[in-house]
N, C-alpha and C positions, 0 to 999 in steps of 0.2 A: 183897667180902663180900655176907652174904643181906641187906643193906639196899639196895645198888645193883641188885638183879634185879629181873623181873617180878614173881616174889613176894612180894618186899620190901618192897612199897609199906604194906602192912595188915595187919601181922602180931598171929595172935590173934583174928582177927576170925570168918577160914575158918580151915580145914588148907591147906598147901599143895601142890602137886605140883611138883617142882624137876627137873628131867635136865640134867645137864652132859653134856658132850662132849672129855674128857681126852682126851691122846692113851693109847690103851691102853700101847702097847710101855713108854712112862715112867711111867703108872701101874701097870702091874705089875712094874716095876722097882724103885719103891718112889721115884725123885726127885720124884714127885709129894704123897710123903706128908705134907710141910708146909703145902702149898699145900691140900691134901685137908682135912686136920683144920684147919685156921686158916677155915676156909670151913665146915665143917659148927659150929664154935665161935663164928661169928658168926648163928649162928642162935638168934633167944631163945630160953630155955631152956623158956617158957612154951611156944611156938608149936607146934603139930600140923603136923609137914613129914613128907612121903614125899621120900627123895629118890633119886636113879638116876642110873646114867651110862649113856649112850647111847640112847635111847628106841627103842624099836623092832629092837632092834639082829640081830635076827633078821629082819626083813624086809630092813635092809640084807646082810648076810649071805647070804641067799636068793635076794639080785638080783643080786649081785657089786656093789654098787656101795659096801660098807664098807671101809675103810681099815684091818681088820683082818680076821683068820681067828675062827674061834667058840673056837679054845684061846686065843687072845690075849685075848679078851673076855672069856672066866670068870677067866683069870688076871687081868685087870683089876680086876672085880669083884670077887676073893676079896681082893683088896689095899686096895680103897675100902671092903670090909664090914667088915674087921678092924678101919680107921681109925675107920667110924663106929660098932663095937662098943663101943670105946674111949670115945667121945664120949658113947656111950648114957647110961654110968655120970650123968654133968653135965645132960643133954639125954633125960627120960625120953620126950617126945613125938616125940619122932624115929625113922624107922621106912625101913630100906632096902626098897625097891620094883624090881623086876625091873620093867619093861615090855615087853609083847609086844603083838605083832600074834596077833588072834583066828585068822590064817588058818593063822599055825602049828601049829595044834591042826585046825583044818577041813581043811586042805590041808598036812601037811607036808612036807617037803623034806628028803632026807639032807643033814647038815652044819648043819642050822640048826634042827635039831628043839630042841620045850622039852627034854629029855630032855639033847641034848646040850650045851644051853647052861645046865643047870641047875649052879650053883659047887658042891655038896657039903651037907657038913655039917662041922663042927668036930669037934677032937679029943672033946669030948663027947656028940656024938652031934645036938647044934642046926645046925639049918640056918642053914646062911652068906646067908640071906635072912628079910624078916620080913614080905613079904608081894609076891604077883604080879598087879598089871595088866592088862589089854589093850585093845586097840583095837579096836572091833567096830565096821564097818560092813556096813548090807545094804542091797540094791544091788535087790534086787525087791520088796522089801517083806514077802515069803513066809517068810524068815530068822524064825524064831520065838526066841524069849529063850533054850531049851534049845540050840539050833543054834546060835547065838550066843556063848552064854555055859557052857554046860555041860559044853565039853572043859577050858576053862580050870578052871572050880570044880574037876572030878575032877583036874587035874594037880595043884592046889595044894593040896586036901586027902589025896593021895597024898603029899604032902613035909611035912604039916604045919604049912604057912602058910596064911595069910589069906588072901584074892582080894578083887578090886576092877576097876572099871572104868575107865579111864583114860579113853579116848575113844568114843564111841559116835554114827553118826549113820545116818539112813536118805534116803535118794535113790529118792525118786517111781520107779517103772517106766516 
């Protein structure tokens, strides 16, 4: 449950940011979906959680080093978003979160582009996500906030979500 995580400790205090790491193939198979919702259900219903599965999952992707393909991964993702669509209803402060590496928008990659790892939208036309992430580090110092952050904002209000920061750090030149 979300009382045994790092999260868990203070809930209500901050928001939190939560990524699991299911196996995809059985989370978009659906044997994962009790274990999915019994887990987003132990979250107070008070609490502000972003939550995601797989962090980054585009960078692993990008490097070969993911234990899944980018169709395995959306199909994951469309399987965890319905669950925790489900849960929204009980759990208003809860909010699925894509996470990405900034560099897939700076540098992208066939196979691992936002684009293609983006899950959709629902038979109504909402996006099977409530809001998108990323991880920006710069590495010279030179990297300005638009370089940075500005492919992200444009993907995410191209789809209609939110954007946010997940991770961000800079390293001296």
């Amino acid at each position: 449950g979300f009382a045994a995580t790092t999260c868990g400790w203070d809930p209500g205090r901050w928001a939190s940011v939560w990524a699991g790491k299911p196996d995809p193939i059985a989370m978009a198979s659906g044997s994962l979906d009790n274990t999915a919702r019994n887990f987003l259900l132990s979250i107070p219903a008070s609490h502000t959680a972003f939550v995601a599965i797989w962090h980054e999952a585009d960078v692993k992707i990008k490097q070969g080093t993911a234990p899944y393909s980018a169709a395995q991964y959306v199909a994951a993702w469309r399987r965890f978003f319905s669950i925790l669509r489900e849960v929204q209803a009980d759990r208003p402060h809860l909010y699925g979160c894509l996470i990405f590496g900034a560099y897939s928008y700076i540098n992208p990659k066939p196979g691992a582009t936002l684009e293609e790892l983006w899950p959709g939208n629902d038979g109504l036309g909402r996006p099977l996500v409530d809001c998108v992430a990323y991880d920006g580090y710069a590495f010279t110092g030179a990297e300005t906030g638009d370089y940075m952050w500005g492919g992200g904002r444009a993907f995410a209000a191209s789809k209609g979500v939110a954007w946010g920061i997940a991770e961000a750090g800079l390293s001296p030149g």
